[in-house]
PLY file of the C-alpha trace (Angstrom):
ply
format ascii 1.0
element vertex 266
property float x
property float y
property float z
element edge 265
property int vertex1
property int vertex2
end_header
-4.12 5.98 -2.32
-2.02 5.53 -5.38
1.37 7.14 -5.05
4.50 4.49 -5.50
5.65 2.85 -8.24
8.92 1.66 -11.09
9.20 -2.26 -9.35
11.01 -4.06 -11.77
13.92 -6.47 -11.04
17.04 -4.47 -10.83
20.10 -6.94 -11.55
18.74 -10.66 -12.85
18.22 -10.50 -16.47
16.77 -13.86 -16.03
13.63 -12.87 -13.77
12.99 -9.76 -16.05
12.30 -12.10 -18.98
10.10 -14.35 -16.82
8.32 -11.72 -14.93
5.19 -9.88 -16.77
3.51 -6.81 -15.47
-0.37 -6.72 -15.85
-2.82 -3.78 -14.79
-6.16 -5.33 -13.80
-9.50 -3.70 -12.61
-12.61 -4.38 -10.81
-14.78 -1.19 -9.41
-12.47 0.96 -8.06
-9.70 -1.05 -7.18
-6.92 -0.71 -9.77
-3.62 -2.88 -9.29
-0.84 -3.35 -11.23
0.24 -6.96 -11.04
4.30 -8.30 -11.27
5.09 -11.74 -11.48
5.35 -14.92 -14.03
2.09 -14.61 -16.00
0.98 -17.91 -14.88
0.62 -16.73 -11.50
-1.00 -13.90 -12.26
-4.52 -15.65 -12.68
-4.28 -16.45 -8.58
-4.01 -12.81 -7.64
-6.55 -12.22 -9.93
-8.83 -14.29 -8.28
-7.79 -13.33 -5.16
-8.55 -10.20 -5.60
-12.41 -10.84 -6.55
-12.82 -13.25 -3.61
-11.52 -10.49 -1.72
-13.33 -7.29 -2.67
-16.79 -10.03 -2.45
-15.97 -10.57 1.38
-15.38 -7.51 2.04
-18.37 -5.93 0.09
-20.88 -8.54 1.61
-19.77 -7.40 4.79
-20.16 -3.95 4.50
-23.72 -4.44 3.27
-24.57 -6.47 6.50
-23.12 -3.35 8.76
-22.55 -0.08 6.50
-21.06 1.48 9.46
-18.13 -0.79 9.17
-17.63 1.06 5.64
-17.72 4.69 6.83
-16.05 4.60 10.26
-13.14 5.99 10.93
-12.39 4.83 13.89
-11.72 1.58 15.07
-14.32 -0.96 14.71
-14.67 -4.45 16.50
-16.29 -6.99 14.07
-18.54 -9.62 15.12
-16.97 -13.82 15.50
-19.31 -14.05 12.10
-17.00 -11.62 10.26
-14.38 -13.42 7.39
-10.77 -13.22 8.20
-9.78 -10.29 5.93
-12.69 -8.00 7.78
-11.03 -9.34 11.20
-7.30 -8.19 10.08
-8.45 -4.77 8.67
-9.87 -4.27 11.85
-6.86 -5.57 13.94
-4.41 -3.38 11.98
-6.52 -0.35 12.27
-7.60 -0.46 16.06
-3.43 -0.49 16.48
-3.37 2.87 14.17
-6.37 4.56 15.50
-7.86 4.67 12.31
-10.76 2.93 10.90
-11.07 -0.30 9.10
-11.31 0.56 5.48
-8.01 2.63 6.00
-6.43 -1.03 5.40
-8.47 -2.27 2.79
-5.95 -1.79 -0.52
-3.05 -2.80 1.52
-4.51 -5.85 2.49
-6.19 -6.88 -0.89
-2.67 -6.58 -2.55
-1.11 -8.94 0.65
-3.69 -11.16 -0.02
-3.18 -11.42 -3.89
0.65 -11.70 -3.07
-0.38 -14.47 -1.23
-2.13 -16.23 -3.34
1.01 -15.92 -5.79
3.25 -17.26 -3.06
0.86 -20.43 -2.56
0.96 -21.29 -6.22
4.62 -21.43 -6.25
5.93 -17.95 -7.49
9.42 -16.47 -5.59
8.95 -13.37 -7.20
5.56 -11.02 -6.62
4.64 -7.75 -6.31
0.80 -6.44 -6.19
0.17 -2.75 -6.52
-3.17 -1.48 -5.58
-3.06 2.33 -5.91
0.08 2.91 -4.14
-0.16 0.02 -1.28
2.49 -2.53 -1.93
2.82 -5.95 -0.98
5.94 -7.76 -2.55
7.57 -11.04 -1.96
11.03 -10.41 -3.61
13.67 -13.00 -5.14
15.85 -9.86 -6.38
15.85 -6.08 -5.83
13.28 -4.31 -7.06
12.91 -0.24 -7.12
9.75 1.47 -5.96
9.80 4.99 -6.81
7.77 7.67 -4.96
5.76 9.56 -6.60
4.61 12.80 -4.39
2.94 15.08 -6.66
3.99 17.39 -9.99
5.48 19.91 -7.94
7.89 17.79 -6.23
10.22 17.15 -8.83
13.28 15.11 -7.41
12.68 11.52 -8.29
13.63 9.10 -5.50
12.42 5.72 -4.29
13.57 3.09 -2.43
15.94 -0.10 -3.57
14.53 -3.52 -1.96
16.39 -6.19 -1.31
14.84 -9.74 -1.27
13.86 -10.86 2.40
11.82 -13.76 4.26
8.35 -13.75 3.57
6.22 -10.81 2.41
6.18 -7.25 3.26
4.93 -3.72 2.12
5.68 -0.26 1.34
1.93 1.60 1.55
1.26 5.49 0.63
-1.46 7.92 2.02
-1.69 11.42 0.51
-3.35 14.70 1.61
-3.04 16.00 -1.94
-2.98 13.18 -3.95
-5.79 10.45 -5.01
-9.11 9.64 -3.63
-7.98 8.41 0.06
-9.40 10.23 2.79
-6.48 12.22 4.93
-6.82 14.85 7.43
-3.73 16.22 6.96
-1.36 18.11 4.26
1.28 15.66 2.99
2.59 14.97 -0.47
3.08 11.49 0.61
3.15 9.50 3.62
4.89 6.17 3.48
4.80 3.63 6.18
7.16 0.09 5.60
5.76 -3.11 7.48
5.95 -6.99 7.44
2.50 -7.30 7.64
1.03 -5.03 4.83
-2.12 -4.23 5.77
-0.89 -2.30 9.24
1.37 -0.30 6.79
-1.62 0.58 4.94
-3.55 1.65 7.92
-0.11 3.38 9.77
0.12 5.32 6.26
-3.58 6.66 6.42
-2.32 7.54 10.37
0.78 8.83 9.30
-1.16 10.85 6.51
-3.37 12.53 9.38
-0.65 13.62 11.43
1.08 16.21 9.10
-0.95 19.50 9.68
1.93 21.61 8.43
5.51 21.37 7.07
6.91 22.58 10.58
9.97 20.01 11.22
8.59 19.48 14.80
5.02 18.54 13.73
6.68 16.14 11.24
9.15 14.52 13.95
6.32 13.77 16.04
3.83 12.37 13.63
6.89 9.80 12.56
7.61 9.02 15.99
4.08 8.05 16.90
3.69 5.89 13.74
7.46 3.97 14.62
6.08 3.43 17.48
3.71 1.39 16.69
4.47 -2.63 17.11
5.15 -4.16 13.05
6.11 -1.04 11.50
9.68 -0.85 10.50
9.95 2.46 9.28
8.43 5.37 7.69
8.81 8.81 5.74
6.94 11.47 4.52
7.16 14.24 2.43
5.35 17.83 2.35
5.92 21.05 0.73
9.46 19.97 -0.77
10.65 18.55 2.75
11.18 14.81 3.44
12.00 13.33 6.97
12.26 9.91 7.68
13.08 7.44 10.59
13.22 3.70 11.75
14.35 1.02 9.42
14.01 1.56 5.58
15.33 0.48 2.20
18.04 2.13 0.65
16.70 5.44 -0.44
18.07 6.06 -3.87
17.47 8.62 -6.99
15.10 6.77 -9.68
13.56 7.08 -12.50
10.00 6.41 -13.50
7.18 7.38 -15.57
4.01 8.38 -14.23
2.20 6.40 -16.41
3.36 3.71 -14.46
1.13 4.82 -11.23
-1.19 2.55 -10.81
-4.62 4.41 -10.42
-8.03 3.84 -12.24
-7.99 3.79 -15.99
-11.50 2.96 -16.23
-14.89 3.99 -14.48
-16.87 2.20 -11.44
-19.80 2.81 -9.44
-18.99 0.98 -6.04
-16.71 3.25 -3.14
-14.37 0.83 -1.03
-11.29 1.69 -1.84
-10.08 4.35 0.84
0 1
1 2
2 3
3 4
4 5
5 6
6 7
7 8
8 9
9 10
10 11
11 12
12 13
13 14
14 15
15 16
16 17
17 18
18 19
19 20
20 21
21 22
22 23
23 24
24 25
25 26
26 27
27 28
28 29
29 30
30 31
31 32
32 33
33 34
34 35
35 36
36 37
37 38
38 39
39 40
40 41
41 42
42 43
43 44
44 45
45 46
46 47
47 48
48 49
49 50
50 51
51 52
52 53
53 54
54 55
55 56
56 57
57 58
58 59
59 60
60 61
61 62
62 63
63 64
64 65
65 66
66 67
67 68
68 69
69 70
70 71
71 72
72 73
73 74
74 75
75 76
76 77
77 78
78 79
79 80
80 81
81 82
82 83
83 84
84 85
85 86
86 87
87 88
88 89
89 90
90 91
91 92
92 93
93 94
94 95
95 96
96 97
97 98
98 99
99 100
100 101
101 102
102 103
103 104
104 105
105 106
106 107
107 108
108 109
109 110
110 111
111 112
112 113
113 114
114 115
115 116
116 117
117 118
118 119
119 120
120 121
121 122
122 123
123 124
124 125
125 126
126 127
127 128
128 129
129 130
130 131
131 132
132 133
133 134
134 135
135 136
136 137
137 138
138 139
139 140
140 141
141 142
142 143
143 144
144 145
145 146
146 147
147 148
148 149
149 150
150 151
151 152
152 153
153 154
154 155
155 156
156 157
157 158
158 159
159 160
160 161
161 162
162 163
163 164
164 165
165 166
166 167
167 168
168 169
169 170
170 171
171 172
172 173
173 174
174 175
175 176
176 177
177 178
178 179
179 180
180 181
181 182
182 183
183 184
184 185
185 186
186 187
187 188
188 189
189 190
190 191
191 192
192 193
193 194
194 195
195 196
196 197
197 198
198 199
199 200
200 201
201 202
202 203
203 204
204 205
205 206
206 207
207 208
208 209
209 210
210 211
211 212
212 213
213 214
214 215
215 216
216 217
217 218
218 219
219 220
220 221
221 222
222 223
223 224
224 225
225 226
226 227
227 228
228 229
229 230
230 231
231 232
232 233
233 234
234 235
235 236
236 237
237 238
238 239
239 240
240 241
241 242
242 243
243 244
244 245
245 246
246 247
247 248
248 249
249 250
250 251
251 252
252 253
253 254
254 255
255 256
256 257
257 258
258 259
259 260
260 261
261 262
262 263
263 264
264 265
């Protein structure tokens, strides 16, 4: 997934000098990284420890790679396998459907731990963020939607995401048509795996179709809000950011720059 992006602070001059953005790689996860560059080493690591869980698991059971439906783990499977499997039985979906979203919570995290108030992790369009001022996360839906908009975020308690699935866009898997499908959450990884849900349920532009797919996703307990855009139409509903008009580059997405030869990302 990898459509979201401009996530700069918006009114402290004083946290845009400290803050550094980095774009870092391993296989085919691609994040963009936002914080003080000496806290940028933990996500970093993070990230590898991560991915290494993850991977070692889905060589024990490949199944838990390819499923998409919800799997239940064994007690021997590390925490991050348990969550992606947690967050994705309550979506429908399967595990790997949360896998960037909760690789960039995790890395956020790790930020947090070290002492940084202001983080943002961006792993192909799933956002995790822990914000000391607002930041701007512009939506990028495709080259023939043209309007520019995005959300403002205002600092809150804790961490929290904004995660993307797209029918046309990227490498995720979707089963359905949208330009982008964005779910809002405390708890990241369930707005990854909502998104991937949220992604599924948009067959067609019909209003109806996309009332009812954003009703079934605000449904669901932890997700705070969510939009979606197809064929030039955008509907939205629960609790959201400010939507505003932005401005961003799309060189700012954060995708892969470089190639790999492993397939987790989803």
């Amino acid at each position: 997934m990898w459509p979201l992006h401009r996530y700069l602070p918006t009114e402290s001059n004083e946290i845009a000098d400290m803050v550094t953005k980095k774009h870092f790689e391993i296989g085919e996860t691609a994040v963009n990284i936002i914080a003080e560059e000496r806290f940028i080493p933990a996500a970093e690591v993070s990230i590898f420890k991560s991915r290494e869980e993850i991977i070692r698991f889905a060589f024990s059971d490949p199944f838990f790679l390819v499923t998409l439906e919800p799997y239940d783990p064994p007690s021997s499977a590390p925490p991050i396998v348990r969550r992606m499997c947690e967050v994705s039985r309550k979506a429908g979906v399967g595990p790997m459907a949360a896998v960037a979203g909760v690789i960039a919570e995790e890395a956020v995290r790790a930020m947090v731990a070290k002492g940084a108030e202001h983080a943002i992790v961006d792993n192909g369009g799933d956002i995790a963020m822990k914000l000391k001022v607002p930041a701007e996360i512009g939506i990028y839906a495709g080259e023939h939607y043209k309007e520019k908009i995005g959300f403002r975020c205002q600092p809150r308690e804790g961490i929290f995401g904004i995660c993307t699935s797209s029918g046309k866009i990227g490498h995720s898997i979707s089963f359905g048509i949208s330009d982008a499908a964005v779910v809002i959450a405390e708890d990241v990884a369930l707005a990854d795996a909502c998104a991937t849900l949220l992604g599924n349920l948009i067959k067609s532009d019909d209003e109806e179709v996309m009332q009812l797919a954003l009703d079934r996703v605000c449904s669901i307990d932890g997700v705070e809000g969510a939009m979606v855009i197809v064929e030039g139409k955008v509907a939205l509903k629960g609790r959201l950011p400010q939507l505003i008009k932005t401005d961003f580059s799309e060189k700012a997405i954060s995708k892969i720059e470089f190639a790999f030869d492993q397939t987790i990302d989803r």
